[in-house]
C-alpha positions in Angstrom: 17.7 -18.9 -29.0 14.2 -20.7 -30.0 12.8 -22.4 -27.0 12.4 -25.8 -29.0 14.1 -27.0 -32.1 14.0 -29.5 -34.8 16.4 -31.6 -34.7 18.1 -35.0 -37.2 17.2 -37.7 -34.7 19.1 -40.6 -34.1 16.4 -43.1 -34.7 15.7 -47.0 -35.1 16.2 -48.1 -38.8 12.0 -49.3 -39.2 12.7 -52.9 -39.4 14.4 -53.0 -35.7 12.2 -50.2 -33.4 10.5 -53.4 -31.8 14.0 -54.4 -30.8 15.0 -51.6 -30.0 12.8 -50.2 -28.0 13.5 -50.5 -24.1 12.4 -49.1 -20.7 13.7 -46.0 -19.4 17.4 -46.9 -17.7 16.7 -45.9 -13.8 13.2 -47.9 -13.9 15.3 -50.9 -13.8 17.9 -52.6 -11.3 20.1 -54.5 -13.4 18.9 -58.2 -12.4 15.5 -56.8 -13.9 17.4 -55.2 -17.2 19.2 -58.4 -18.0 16.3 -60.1 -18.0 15.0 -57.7 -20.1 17.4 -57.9 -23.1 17.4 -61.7 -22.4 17.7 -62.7 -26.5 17.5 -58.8 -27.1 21.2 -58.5 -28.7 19.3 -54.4 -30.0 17.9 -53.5 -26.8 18.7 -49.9 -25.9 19.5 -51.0 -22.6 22.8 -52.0 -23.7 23.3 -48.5 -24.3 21.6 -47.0 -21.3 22.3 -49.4 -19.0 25.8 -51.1 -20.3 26.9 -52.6 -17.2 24.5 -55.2 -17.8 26.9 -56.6 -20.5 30.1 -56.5 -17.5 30.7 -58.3 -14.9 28.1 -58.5 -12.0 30.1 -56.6 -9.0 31.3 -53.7 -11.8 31.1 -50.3 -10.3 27.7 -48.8 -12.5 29.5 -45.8 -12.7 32.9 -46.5 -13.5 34.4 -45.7 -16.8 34.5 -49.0 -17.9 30.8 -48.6 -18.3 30.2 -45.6 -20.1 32.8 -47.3 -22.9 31.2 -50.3 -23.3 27.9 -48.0 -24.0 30.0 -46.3 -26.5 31.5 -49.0 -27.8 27.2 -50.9 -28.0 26.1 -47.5 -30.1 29.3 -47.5 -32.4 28.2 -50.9 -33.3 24.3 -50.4 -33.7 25.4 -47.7 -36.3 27.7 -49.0 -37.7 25.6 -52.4 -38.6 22.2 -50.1 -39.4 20.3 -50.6 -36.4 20.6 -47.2 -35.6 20.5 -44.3 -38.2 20.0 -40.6 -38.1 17.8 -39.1 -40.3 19.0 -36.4 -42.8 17.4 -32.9 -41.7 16.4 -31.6 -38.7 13.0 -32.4 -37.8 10.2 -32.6 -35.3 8.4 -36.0 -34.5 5.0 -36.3 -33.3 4.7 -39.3 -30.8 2.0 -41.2 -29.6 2.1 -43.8 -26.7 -1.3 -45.7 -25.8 -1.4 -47.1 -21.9 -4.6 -49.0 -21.1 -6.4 -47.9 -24.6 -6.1 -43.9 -24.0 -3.5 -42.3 -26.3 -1.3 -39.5 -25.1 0.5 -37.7 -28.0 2.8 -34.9 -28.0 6.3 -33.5 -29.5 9.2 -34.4 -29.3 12.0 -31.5 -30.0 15.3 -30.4 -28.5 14.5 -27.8 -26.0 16.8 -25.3 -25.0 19.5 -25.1 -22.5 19.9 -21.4 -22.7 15.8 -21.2 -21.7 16.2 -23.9 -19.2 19.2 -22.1 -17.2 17.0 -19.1 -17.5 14.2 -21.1 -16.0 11.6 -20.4 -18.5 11.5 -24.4 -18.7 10.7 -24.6 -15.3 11.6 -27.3 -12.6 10.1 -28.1 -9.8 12.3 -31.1 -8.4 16.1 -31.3 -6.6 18.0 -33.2 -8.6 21.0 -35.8 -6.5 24.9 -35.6 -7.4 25.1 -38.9 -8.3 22.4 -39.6 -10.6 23.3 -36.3 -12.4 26.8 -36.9 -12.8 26.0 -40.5 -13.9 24.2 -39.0 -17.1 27.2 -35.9 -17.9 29.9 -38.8 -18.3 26.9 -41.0 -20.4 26.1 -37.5 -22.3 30.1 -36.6 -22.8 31.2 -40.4 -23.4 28.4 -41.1 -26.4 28.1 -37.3 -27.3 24.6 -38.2 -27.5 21.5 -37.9 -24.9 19.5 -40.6 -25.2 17.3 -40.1 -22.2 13.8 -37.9 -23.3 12.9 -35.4 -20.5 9.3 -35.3 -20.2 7.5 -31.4 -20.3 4.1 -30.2 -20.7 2.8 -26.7 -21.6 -0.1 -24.6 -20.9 -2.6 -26.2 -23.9 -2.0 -25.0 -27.3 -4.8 -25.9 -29.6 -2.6 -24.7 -32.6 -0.1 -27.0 -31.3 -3.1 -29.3 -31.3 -4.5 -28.8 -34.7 -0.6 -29.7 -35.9 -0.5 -33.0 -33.9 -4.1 -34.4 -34.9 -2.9 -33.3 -38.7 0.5 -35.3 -38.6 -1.1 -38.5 -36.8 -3.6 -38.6 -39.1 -1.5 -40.0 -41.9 -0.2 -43.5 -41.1 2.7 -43.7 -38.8 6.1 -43.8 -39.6 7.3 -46.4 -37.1 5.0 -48.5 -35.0 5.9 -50.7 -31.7 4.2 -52.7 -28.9 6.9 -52.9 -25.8 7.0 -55.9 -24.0 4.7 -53.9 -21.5 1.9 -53.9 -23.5 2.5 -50.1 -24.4 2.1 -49.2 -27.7 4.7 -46.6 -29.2 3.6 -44.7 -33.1 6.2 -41.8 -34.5 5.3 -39.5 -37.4 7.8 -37.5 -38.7 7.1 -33.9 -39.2 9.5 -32.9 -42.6 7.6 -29.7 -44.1 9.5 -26.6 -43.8 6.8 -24.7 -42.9 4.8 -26.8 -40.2 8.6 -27.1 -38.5 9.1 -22.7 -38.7 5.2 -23.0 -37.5 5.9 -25.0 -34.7 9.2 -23.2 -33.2 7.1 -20.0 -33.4 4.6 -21.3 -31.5 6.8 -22.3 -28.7 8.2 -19.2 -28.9 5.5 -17.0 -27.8 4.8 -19.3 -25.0 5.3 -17.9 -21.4 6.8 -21.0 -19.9 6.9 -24.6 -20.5 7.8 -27.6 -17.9 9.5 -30.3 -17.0 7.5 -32.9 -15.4 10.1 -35.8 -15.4 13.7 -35.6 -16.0 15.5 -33.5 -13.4 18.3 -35.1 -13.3 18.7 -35.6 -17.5 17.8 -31.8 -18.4 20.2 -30.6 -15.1 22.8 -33.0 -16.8 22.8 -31.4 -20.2 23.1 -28.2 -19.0 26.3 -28.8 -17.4 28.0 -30.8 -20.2 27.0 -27.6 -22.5 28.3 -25.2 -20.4 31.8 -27.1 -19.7 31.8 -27.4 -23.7 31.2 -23.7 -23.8 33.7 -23.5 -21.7 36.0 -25.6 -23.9 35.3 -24.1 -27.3 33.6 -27.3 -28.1 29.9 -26.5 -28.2 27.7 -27.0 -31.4 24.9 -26.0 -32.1 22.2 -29.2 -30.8 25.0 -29.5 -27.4 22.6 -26.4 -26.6 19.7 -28.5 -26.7 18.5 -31.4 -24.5 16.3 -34.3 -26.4 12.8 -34.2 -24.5 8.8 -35.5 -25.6 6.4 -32.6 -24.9 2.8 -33.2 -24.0 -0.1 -30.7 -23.7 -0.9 -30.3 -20.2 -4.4 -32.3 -20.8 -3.2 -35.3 -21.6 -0.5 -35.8 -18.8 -1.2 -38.8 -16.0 0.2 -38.3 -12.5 -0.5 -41.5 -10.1 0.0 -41.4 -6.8 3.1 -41.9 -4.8 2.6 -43.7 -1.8 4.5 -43.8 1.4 5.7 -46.8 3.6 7.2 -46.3 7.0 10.0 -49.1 8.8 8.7 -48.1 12.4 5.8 -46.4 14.2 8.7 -44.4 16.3 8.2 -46.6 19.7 4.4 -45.8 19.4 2.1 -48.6 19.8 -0.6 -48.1 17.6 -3.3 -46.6 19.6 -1.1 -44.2 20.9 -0.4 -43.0 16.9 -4.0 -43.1 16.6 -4.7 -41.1 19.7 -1.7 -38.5 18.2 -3.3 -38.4 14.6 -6.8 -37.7 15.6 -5.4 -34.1 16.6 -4.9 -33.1 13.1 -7.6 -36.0 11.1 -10.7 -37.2 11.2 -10.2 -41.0 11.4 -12.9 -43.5 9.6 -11.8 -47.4 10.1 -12.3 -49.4 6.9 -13.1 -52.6 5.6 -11.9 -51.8 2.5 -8.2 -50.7 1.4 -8.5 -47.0 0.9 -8.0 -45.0 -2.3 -8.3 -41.7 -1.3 -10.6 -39.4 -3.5 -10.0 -36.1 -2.9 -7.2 -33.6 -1.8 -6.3 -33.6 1.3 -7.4 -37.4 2.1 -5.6 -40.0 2.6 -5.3 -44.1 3.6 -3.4 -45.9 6.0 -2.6 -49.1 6.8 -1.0 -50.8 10.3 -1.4 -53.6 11.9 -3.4 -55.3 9.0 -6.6 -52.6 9.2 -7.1 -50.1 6.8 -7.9 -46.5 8.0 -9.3 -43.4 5.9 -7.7 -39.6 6.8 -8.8 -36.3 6.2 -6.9 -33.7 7.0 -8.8 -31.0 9.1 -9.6 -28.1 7.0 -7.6 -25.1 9.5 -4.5 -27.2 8.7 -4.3 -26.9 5.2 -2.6 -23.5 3.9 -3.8 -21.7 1.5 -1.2 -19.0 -0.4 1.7 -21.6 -0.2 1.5 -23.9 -3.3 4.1 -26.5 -2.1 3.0 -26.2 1.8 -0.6 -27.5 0.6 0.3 -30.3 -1.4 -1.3 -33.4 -0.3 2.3 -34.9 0.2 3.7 -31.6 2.2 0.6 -32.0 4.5 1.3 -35.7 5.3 4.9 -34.8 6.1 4.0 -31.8 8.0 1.1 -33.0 9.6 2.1 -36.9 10.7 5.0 -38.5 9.2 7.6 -35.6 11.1 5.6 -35.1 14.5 4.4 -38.5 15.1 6.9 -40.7 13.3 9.7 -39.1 13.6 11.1 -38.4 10.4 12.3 -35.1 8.7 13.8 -35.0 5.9 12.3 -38.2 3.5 15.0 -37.8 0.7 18.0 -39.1 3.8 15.9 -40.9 6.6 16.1 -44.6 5.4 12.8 -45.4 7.7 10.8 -44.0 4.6 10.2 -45.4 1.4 8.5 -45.0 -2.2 5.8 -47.2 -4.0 4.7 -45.9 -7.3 0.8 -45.7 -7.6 1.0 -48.3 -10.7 1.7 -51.5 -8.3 -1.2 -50.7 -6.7 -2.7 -50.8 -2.6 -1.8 -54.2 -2.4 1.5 -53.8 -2.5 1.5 -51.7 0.4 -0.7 -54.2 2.1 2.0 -57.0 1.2 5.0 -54.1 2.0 3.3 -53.8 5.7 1.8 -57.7 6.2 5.9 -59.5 5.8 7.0 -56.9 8.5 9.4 -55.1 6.1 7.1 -51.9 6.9 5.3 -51.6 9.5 3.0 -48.5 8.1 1.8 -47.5 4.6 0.2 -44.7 3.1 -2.0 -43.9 0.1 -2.2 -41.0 -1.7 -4.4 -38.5 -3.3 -2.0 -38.0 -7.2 -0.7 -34.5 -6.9 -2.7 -32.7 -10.1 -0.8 -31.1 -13.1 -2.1 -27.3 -12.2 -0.3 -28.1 -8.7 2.8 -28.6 -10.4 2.8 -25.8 -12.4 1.7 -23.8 -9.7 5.0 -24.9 -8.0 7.1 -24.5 -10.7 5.6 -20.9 -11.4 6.4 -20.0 -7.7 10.3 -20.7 -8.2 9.7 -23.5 -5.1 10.3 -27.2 -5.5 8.0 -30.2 -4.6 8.7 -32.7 -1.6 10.9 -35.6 -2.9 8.4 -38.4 -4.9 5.3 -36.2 -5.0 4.7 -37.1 -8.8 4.6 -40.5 -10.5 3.8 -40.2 -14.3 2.3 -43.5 -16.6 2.9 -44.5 -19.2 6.7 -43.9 -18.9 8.4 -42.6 -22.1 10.4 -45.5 -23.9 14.7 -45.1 -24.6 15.5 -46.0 -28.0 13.5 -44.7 -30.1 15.3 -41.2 -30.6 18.6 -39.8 -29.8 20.0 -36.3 -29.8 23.4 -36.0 -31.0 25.8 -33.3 -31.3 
């Protein structure tokens, strides 16, 4: 089986991508998505996210759910909102965050390959969220959430791209973020056989975000398998693919309920045996690996890591978010495992230090940390040594939009 394929996308007709266009589902609570399709009858949201169009206290993952998302697509289709193009195809897709434009592929990618982990992971994925996207998958017979990969640059791969976007795009957008979305179809038999081939011969390609959507797809194919009721794109999973180059990893930062009964000279006094501590007048964005910032009791403090503590043949046990675990957030404060401990929490390096500051300062928190953004080599590094990251190591920008292709069986 090819390791990518063309494939007839389910697509925006031209005249409604704008409306179309949404925010990826599980970015959103559903106070925030309602707000969102606020005089948006189009929004993909009502597909994605189609409790928002039930009853407030509906269970997001009953049934009830997953038909009114059918029942949202049947209509987009059936009134032309929606259409699916006529041949299998690849799209070339460009999103521009902040005036830099990040372009790359976007293809089914194989199931068979995935399974076999030549498109490598490098995150757990949780019950829940997976089996929330197998009954969206099997109710729509569609996936409509891209997985984001990247490869090992390809400057043939390249050379295609810059080629296709040079003509003017086929669809154009500007999401209510401020994020502009362009699509180019790519329709010549040739370029398309050139493309697959391409992939092919690569070694390896990766998923950078998606877990949970490309662990999904592999389980509804292999119970269709199972059922005689596989096709040939149910072996497929619908994913954007960027050159390794262009991909933008922000930090993830860490905020803490409780110092563990320490006051906060005593944490001090227990950190300075693995840091060197600086005090700062400044919040802290820390500029190299293995450096970090934190913040308590309204003063901001810079970290670095002492250099005998860092390890240096285990890819995952070096990462700047392994060392903070390993190194302070277990032995001083207590916590273990950060994907069950509730003491711990996430803030995505696009709101900024001053939301930890404001996280910390209303007594919600009573410690933050900034991070150091893990790198894209570390990833791969991680996803070549068959080991998985620490829970919330990677936050990618711009996030890929929903709406504007589908991959249907």
């Amino acid at each position: 089986m090819n390791l990518v394929s063309a494939f007839a996308a389910v697509r925006p007709a031209d005249k409604y991508s704008t409306d179309v266009i949404a925010p990826p589902y599980d970015v959103l609570d559903n106070a925030e998505a309602k707000i969102c399709v606020n005089n948006k009858p189009h929004s993909f949201l009502h597909i994605s996210k189609a409790q928002i169009d039930l009853p407030d206290d509906t269970d997001p993952y009953a049934d009830i759910v997953y038909q009114k998302a059918y029942d949202n697509l049947s209509v987009m289709l059936k009134t032309g909102v929606l259409k699916q193009d006529q041949k299998p195809l690849y799209y070339a897709y460009r999103i521009t965050f902040n005036g830099v434009p990040q372009t790359g592929l976007v293809a089914g990618s194989s199931i068979a390959e995935y399974d076999k982990n030549r498109i490598r992971k490098h995150e757990y994925t949780r019950p829940v969220k997976e089996n929330d996207r197998i009954k969206q998958i099997n109710k729509l017979n569609m996936q409509t959430g891209p997985v984001l990969l990247t490869y090992n640059n390809s400057p043939q791969i390249d050379k295609i791209l810059k080629h296709a976007t040079d003509q003017k795009p086929q669809q154009s957008c500007l999401a209510d973020d401020g994020i502009l979305h362009e699509i180019w179809l790519i329709d010549n038999d040739e370029t398309i056989k050139n493309i697959t081939q391409i992939f092919n011969e690569m070694k390896a390609i990766y998923i950078a975000d998606g877990h949970h959507r490309s662990a999904a797809a592999s389980k509804v194919n292999k119970l269709r398998q199972k059922n005689n009721q596989s096709t040939e794109f149910s072996q497929y999973f619908l994913s954007v693919i960027f050159p390794s180059h262009q991909m933008k990893i922000l930090p993830y930062n860490r905020v803490i309920k409780d110092l563990n009964a320490l006051k906060v000279d005593e944490l001090l006094q227990k950190i300075d045996k693995n840091f060197k501590i600086k005090k700062s007048f400044d919040a802290v964005h820390p500029q190299k690996n293995g450096q970090f910032g934190m913040y308590v009791d309204k003063n901001w403090y810079q970290l670095d890591i002492k250099p005998r503590l860092i390890p240096q043949n285990n890819p995952v046990a070096k990462l700047d978010v392994s060392l903070l675990a390993d190194k302070l957030i277990e032995p001083f404060l207590g916590i273990s495992d950060s994907r069950t401990d509730d003491r711990i929490d996430f803030v995505g390096g696009i709101r900024g230090l001053t939301e930890l500051e404001k996280k910390v300062d209303t007594g919600d928190f009573a410690i933050a940390f900034s991070m150091f953004a893990t790198s894209i080599d570390e990833l791969i590094s991680v996803a070549d040594d068959n080991q998985v990251m620490p829970p919330k190591s990677t936050w990618f920008e711009p996030k890929l939009a929903d709406g504007l292709f589908s991959l249907t069986f």
